[in-house]
Structures are given as structure tokens and as C-alpha cells.
N, C-alpha and C positions, 0 to 999 in steps of 0.2 A: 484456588489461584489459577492450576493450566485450565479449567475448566470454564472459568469467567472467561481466560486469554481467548481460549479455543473458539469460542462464542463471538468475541469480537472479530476473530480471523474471519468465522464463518458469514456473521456480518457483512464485514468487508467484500467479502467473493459473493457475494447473493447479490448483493449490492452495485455490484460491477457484471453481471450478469455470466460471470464465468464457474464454467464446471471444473470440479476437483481435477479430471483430465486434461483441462488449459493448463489449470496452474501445475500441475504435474509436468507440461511440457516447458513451460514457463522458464518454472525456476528450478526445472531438474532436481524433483523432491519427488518420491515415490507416492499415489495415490493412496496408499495404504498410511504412512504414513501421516499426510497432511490429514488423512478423515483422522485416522489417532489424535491428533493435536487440539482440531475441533473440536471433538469428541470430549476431550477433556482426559481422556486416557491415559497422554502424554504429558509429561510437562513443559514449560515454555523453551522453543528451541533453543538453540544459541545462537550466536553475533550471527556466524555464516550462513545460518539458516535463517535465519529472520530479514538477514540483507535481501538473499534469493526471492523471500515473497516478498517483503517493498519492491524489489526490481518489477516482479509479475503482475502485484497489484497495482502499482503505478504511484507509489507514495514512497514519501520522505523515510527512509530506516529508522530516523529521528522517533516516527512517529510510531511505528511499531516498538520500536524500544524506550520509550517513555510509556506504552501501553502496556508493554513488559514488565517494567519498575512497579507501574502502578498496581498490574496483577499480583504480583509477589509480595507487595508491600499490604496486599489487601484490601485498597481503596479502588470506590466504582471507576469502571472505566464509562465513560462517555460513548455516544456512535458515534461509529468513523465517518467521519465524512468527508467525501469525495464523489463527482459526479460521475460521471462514463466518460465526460469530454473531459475533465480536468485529470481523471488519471491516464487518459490518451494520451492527452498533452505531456503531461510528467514521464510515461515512458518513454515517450518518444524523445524527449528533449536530451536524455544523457548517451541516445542513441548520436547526435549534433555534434560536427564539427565545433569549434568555439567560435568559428567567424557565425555560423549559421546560427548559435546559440544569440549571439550578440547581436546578429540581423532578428529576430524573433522576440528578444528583448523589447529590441528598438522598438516597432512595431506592437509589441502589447502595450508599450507604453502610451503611442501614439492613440489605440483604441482608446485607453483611460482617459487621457486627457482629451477627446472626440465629444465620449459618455458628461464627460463632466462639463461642457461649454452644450449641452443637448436638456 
């Protein structure tokens, strides 16, 4: 079960092209630790630790902790997926004021319906 998790962590961060010392600085989780987790060595963090890397790796907490359930529960976890741009995006955006959040709403919104009259 942490073993599968740790894998999909590991996933995740290869994926995103960051070293265990980003996400170390990241999400203020010890290097030694996170390779543990990977590893399979550990078992699946908890709430707070798991928030820290959604924060670092640029995704929803939802989704790491439904990747969580699933590990524990014993069912496959799928690949994460997430681009380099779209987890950009997602850190940056809880970094946003709410007026700025809602200016950048606006505006993806604007691209879609652009994409879709194209």
C-alpha cells in the first residue's frame, strides 16, 4: 500500500521534472524523508503532509488524498496527471489574490470559448 503510494509520489515529481531537493524546499519535508515515502519504506503520510506536497507539486490535496484511500484500500492507482504548465498554474493560483484569481478565471474562460468558435 505505502509502496504503490510512494510510486505514484515518485511519478508525480519525475513528471514535473523536480528533484527530491525542490520538493524538500517546497513543502518543508526533509529529503530523507520524502525518498522514504517513495521508497515505499514509509507509509502514506498524513493530512498535513500530504497537503505540503499538493502545495509543491501543484495539485489539488483532493487528489493526492483520494490516491491515498485508494492505496490503503488496495486498489490501482492510475498516473497522475498533470502537465508542467497546469501544475504552474495551480501553484501559482492559491498564491492570487481573489480579485486576481477571478481576473484569470475570467480570462481562461475567454480562451475556451475562443478554442471552441476556432
Amino acid at each position: 500500500m505505502g509502496k504503490e503510494f510512494g510510486a505514484y509520489l515518485r511519478k508525480l515529481r519525475d513528471d514535473l521534472g523536480m528533484s527530491l531537493r525542490q520538493v524538500q524546499q517546497a513543502a518543508k519535508i526533509s529529503n530523507s524523508y520524502l525518498s522514504q515515502i517513495e521508497s515505499g519504506e514509509r507509509g502514506i503520510p498524513n493530512f498535513k503532509i500530504l497537503s505540503r506536497l499538493a502545495e509543491a507539486y501543484g495539485v489539488p490535496v483532493a487528489q493526492l488524498a483520494e490516491a491515498a484511500e485508494k492505496a490503503e484500500a488496495g486498489d490501482a492507482l492510475g498516473e497522475p496527471s498533470l502537465s508542467k504548465d497546469a501544475a504552474f498554474v495551480s501553484r501559482g493560483y492559491e498564491k492570487l489574490s481573489d480579485d486576481n484569481k477571478r481576473m484569470l478565471s475570467e480570462f481562461l474562460q475567454h480562451l475556451i470559448n475562443k478554442e471552441k468558435k476556432e
